[in-house]
Residue frames relative to the residue before (quaternion, step in Angstrom):
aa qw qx qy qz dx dy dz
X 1.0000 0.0000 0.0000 0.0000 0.00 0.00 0.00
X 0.4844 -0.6827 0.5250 0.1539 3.44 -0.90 1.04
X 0.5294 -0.5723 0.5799 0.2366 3.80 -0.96 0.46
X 0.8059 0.1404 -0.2135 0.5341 3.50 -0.03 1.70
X 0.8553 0.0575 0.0888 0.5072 3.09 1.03 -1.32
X 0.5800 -0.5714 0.4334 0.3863 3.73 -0.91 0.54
X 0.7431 -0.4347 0.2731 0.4293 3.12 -2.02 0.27
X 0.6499 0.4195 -0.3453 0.5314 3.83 -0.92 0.67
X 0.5129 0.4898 -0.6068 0.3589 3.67 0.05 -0.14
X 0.6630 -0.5764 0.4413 0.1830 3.23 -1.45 0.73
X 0.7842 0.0792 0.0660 0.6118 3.42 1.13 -1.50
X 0.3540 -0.4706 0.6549 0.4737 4.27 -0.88 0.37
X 0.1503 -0.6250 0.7383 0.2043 3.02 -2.22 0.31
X 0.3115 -0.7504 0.5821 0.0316 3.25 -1.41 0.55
X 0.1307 0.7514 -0.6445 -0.0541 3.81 -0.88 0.32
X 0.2434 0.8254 -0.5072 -0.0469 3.26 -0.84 0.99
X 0.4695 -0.7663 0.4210 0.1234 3.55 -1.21 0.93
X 0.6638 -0.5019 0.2224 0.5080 3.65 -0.74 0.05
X 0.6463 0.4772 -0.4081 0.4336 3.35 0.33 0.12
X 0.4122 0.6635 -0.4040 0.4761 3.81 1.31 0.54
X 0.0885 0.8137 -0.5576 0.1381 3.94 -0.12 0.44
X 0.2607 0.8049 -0.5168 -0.1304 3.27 -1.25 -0.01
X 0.2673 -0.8954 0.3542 0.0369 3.46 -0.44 0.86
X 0.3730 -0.6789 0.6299 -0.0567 3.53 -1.45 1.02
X 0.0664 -0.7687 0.6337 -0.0569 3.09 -1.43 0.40
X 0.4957 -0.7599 0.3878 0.1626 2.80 -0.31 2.39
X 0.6321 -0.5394 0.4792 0.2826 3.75 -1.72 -0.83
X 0.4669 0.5945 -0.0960 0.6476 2.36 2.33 -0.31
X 0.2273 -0.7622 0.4839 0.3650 3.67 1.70 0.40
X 0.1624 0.6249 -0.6666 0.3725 4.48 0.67 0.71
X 0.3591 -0.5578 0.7418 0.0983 3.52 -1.43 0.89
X 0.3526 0.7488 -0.5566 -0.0718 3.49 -0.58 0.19
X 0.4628 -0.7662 0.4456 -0.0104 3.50 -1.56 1.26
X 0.0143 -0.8765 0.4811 -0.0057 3.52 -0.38 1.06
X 0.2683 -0.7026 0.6110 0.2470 3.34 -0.80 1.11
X 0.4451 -0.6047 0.6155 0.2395 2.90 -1.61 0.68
X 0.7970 0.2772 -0.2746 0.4610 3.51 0.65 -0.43
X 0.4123 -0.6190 0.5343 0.4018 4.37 -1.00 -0.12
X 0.5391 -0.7297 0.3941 0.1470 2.74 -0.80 1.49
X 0.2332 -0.6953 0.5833 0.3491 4.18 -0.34 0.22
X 0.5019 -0.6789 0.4554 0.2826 3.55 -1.01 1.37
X 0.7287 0.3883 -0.4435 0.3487 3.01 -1.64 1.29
X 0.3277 0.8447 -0.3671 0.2106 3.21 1.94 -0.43
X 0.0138 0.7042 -0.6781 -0.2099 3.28 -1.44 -0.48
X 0.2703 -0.7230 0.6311 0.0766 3.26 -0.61 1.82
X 0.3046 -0.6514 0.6942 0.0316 3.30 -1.49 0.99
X 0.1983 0.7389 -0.6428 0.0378 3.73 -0.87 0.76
X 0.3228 -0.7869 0.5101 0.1280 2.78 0.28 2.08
X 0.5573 0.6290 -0.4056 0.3595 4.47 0.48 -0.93
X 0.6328 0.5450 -0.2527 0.4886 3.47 1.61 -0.90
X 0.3714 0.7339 -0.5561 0.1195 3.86 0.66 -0.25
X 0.6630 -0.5143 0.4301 0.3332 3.46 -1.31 0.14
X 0.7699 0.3210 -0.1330 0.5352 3.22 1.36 -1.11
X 0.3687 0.8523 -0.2745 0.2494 3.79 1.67 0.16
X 0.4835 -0.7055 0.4523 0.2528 3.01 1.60 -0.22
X 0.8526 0.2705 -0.3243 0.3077 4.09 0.05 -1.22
X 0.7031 0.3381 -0.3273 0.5331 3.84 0.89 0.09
X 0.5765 -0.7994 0.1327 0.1052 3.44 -0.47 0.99
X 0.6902 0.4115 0.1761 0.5685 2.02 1.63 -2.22
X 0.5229 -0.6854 0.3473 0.3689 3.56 -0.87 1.03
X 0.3493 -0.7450 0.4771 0.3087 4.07 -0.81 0.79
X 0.3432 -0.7022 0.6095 0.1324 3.79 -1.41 1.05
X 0.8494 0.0401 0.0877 0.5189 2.89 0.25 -1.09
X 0.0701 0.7596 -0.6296 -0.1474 3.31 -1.58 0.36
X 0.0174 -0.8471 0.5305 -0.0258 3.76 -0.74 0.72
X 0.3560 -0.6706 0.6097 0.2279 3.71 -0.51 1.01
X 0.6021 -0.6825 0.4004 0.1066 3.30 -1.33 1.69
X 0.7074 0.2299 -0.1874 0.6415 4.40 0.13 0.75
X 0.5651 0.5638 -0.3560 0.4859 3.82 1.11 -0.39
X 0.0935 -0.8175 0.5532 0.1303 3.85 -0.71 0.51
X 0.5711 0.5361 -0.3411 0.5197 3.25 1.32 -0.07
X 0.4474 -0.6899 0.4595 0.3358 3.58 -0.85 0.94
X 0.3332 -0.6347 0.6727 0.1832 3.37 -1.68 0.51
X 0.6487 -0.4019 0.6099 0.2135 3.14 -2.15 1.50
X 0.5728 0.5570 -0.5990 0.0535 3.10 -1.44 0.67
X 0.3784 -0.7242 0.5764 0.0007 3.24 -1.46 1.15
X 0.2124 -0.7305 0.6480 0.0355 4.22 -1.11 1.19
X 0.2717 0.6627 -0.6565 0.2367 3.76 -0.39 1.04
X 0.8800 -0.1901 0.0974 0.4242 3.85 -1.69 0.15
X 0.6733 0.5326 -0.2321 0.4573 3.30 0.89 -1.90
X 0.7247 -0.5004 0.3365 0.3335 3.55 0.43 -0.73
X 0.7002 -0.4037 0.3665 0.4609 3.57 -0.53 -0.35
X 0.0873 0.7766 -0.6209 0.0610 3.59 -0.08 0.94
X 0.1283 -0.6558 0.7431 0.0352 3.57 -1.28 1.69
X 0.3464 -0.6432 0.6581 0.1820 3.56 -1.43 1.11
X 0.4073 -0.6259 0.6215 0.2370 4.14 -0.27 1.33
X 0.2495 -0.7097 0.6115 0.2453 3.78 -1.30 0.40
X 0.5568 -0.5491 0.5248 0.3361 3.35 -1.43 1.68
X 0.7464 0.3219 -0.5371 0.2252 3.60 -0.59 -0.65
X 0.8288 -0.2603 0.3215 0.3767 3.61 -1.81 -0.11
X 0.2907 0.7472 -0.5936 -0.0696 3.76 -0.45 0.25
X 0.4017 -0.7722 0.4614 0.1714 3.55 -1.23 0.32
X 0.5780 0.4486 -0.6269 0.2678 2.51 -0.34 2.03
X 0.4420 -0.8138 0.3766 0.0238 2.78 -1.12 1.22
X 0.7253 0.2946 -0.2812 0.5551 4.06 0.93 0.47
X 0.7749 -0.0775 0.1747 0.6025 4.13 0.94 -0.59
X 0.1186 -0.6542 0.7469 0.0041 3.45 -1.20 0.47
X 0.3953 -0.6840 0.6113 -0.0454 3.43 -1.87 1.16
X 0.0825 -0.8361 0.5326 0.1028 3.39 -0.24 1.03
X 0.0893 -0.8033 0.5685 0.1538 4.03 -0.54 0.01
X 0.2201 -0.8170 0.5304 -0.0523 3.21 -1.03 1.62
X 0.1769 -0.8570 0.4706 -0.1129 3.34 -0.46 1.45
Protein backbone atom coordinates (compact mmCIF):
# COMPACT_ATOMS: atom_id res chain seq x y z
CA UNK A 1 0.00 0.00 0.00
CA UNK A 2 1.27 3.32 -1.04
CA UNK A 3 1.26 6.40 1.43
CA UNK A 4 -2.14 8.13 0.68
CA UNK A 5 -3.29 5.84 -1.73
CA UNK A 6 -3.89 2.08 -2.47
CA UNK A 7 -2.09 -0.37 -4.63
CA UNK A 8 -2.06 1.27 -8.27
CA UNK A 9 -1.89 4.87 -7.55
CA UNK A 10 0.43 6.34 -9.89
CA UNK A 11 2.36 8.62 -7.37
CA UNK A 12 2.79 8.23 -3.04
CA UNK A 13 1.25 11.33 -1.56
CA UNK A 14 2.58 13.19 1.20
CA UNK A 15 1.39 16.15 3.49
CA UNK A 16 3.72 17.71 5.60
CA UNK A 17 3.52 20.46 8.31
CA UNK A 18 5.90 22.42 10.39
CA UNK A 19 6.78 20.07 12.64
CA UNK A 20 8.30 17.80 9.63
CA UNK A 21 12.22 18.41 9.49
CA UNK A 22 14.95 16.55 8.31
CA UNK A 23 18.49 16.69 8.92
CA UNK A 24 22.19 16.31 7.60
CA UNK A 25 25.40 16.96 8.61
CA UNK A 26 27.65 19.16 6.68
CA UNK A 27 31.79 18.53 6.37
CA UNK A 28 31.88 21.31 8.22
CA UNK A 29 30.56 19.00 11.29
CA UNK A 30 27.32 22.22 10.92
CA UNK A 31 24.04 20.27 11.73
CA UNK A 32 21.89 21.50 9.21
CA UNK A 33 17.86 21.32 9.22
CA UNK A 34 15.31 21.29 6.54
CA UNK A 35 11.77 21.98 6.73
CA UNK A 36 9.86 20.22 4.55
CA UNK A 37 7.22 22.66 4.61
CA UNK A 38 7.56 27.12 4.29
CA UNK A 39 7.17 28.30 7.26
CA UNK A 40 4.20 31.25 7.60
CA UNK A 41 6.21 34.35 8.95
CA UNK A 42 6.29 34.89 12.57
CA UNK A 43 6.29 31.18 13.23
CA UNK A 44 7.88 29.41 15.95
CA UNK A 45 9.43 26.16 14.77
CA UNK A 46 9.76 23.65 17.54
CA UNK A 47 12.44 20.84 17.06
CA UNK A 48 11.47 18.96 19.83
CA UNK A 49 14.89 16.10 18.74
CA UNK A 50 16.87 19.36 19.66
CA UNK A 51 16.08 19.48 23.51
CA UNK A 52 18.77 20.31 25.91
CA UNK A 53 18.17 17.15 27.67
CA UNK A 54 17.53 15.00 24.18
CA UNK A 55 20.54 13.38 24.09
CA UNK A 56 20.87 13.31 19.83
CA UNK A 57 23.16 16.46 19.24
CA UNK A 58 25.91 16.61 21.58
CA UNK A 59 27.55 19.60 21.47
CA UNK A 60 26.38 22.91 22.97
CA UNK A 61 24.49 25.19 19.95
CA UNK A 62 26.07 28.97 19.12
CA UNK A 63 24.65 29.95 16.55
CA UNK A 64 21.74 29.44 14.35
CA UNK A 65 21.09 31.18 10.92
CA UNK A 66 18.52 30.31 8.15
CA UNK A 67 20.52 29.68 4.81
CA UNK A 68 19.97 33.02 1.90
CA UNK A 69 18.71 35.16 5.03
CA UNK A 70 21.48 37.71 6.22
CA UNK A 71 19.79 38.88 9.06
CA UNK A 72 20.23 36.74 12.17
CA UNK A 73 17.46 34.49 13.47
CA UNK A 74 15.79 34.42 17.20
CA UNK A 75 16.28 31.26 18.57
CA UNK A 76 16.13 29.73 21.97
CA UNK A 77 17.34 25.62 23.42
CA UNK A 78 15.32 24.68 26.64
CA UNK A 79 13.38 21.06 27.57
CA UNK A 80 10.71 21.43 24.74
CA UNK A 81 13.32 21.62 22.20
CA UNK A 82 14.91 23.95 19.92
CA UNK A 83 12.62 26.79 19.23
CA UNK A 84 13.59 29.11 15.93
CA UNK A 85 11.38 32.43 15.89
CA UNK A 86 10.71 32.49 11.59
CA UNK A 87 11.30 36.35 10.64
CA UNK A 88 7.98 38.52 10.08
CA UNK A 89 9.46 40.42 7.26
CA UNK A 90 9.08 39.11 3.45
CA UNK A 91 11.72 36.54 2.53
CA UNK A 92 12.17 34.83 -0.80
CA UNK A 93 11.63 31.63 -0.80
CA UNK A 94 9.19 29.91 -2.06
CA UNK A 95 9.11 25.77 -1.43
CA UNK A 96 11.58 25.13 2.00
CA UNK A 97 14.26 26.96 3.75
CA UNK A 98 17.53 25.36 5.58
CA UNK A 99 18.54 26.30 8.85
CA UNK A 100 22.38 25.59 10.01
CA UNK A 101 23.24 24.84 13.58
CA UNK A 102 26.54 25.63 14.97
Amino acid sequence: MLPGGGLGSRQAEFRFDSSDFRFTVGKNNALYIFSLVLPKQGTQLVIKSLATDAGYFKQRIKRVSLLGYSKSVKWKQDADGLKIFYPQNKIPFSTSVVFKIE
